[in-house]
N, C-alpha and C positions, 0 to 999 in steps of 0.2 A: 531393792527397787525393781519395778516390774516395770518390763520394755511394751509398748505396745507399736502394732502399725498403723500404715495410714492409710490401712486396708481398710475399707466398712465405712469411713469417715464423708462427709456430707454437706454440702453448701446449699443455705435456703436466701430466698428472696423475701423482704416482704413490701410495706407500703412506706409511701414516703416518709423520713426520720428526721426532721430539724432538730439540728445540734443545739444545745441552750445553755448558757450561763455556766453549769454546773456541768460533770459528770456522770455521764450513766450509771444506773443503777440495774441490774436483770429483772426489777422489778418495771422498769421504764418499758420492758419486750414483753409483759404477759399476756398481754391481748393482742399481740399483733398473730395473723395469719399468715403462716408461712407455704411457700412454694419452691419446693425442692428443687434447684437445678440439675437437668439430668444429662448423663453420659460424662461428669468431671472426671478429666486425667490426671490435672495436679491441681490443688490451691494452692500452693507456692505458701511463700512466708509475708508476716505480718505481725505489729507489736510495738510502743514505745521504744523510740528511740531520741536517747537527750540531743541538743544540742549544744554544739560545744563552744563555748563563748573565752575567751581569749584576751591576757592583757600582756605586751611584752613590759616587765620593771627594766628602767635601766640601770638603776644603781646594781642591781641583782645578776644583770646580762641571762635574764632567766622569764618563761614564761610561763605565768601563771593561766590557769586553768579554774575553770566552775560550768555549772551542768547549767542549759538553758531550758528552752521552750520544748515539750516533748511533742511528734512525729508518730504516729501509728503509723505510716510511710504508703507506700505503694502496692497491691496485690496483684499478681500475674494470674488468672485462673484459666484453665485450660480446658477445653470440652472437645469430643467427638462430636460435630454439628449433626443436630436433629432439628430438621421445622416443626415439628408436631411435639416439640416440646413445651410443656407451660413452662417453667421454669425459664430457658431459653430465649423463650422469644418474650418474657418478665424484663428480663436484663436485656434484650437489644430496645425494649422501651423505655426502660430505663437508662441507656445509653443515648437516647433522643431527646431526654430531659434535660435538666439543668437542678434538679433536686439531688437533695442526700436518700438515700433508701436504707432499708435496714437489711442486717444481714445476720446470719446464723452459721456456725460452724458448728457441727456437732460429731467428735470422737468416736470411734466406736473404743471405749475401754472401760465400761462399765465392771463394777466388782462381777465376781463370777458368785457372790452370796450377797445374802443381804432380803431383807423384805420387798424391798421393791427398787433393784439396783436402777441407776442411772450413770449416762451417756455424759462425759463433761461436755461443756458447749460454751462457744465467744460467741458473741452481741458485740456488734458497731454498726454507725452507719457509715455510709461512704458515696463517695460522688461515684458514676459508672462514666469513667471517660473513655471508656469504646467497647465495642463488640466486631471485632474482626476473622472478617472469613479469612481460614490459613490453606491454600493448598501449596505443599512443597514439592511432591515429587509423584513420578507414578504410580509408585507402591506405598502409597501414606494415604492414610484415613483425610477426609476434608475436616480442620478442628474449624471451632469457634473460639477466639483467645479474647479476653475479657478483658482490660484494668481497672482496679478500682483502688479509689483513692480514698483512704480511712479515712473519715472526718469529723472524730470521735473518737473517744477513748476505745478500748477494749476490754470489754466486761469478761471476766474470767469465771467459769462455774464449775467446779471441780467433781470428778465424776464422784457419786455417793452409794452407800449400799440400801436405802431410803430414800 
């Protein structure tokens, strides 16, 4: 199995993504236009996660367990603050909202062969509950720290050598 980093890797914005009935599909993201966010330090983690639903039996003295409602959860995203970013100031507009927006993750771990390799990449949309300026200390960069909160599935696209 081949290791890659999270060196090269990339978060884009794009326009507002109402959640619907069903699951996304990456065919639901092809026409959307994407805006790079720039200067990202981390994207942090993101992904299904079950909820755990619970019955204690008492005949049993024993608790039973079953998977509930799934959670794409919370993303932390971390930037070096730039004003003259598009991207950046995409998402503190989207933090002023009240909509879902769409988002893009794209890998750099493309095959190193292939006809025309490709970059895997996740589609969700997500609510933008803040854009906050970070200064910590005197010797720290001023970041921009983001959350957002999946509000959708997570479309997985696996990187290909085509």
């Amino acid at each position: 199995m081949a290791l890659f980093s999270a060196s090269g890797s990339k978060i884009f914005i794009g326009a507002v993504k109402v959640p619907g009935a069903t699951d996304f599909t990456a065919a639901d993201f092809t026409s959307e236009t994407w805006t790079e966010i720039g200067e990202v330090e981390s994207i942090g983690s993101f992904g299904d996660t079950s909820e755990l639903i619970t019955s204690n039996v008492l005949s049993r003295g024993r608790t039973r367990k079953a998977k509930g409602t799934k959670n794409a959860g919370s993303m932390e995203v971390t930037m070096n603050s730039d004003y003259a970013d598009t991207g950046q100031l995409a998402l503190r507009a989207a933090a002023a909202a009240r909509d879902s927006y769409s988002f893009k993750i794209e890998f750099a771990d493309k095959p190193s062969a292939g006809a025309s390799p490709k970059n895997s990449v996740r589609y969700f949309a997500a609510l933008v509950m803040s854009a906050n300026d970070q200064a910590d200390e005197a010797n720290a960069i001023i970041k921009l720290t983001s959350t957002l909160e999946i509000n959708s599935n997570v479309v997985v696209v696996h990187a290909s050598a085509t």
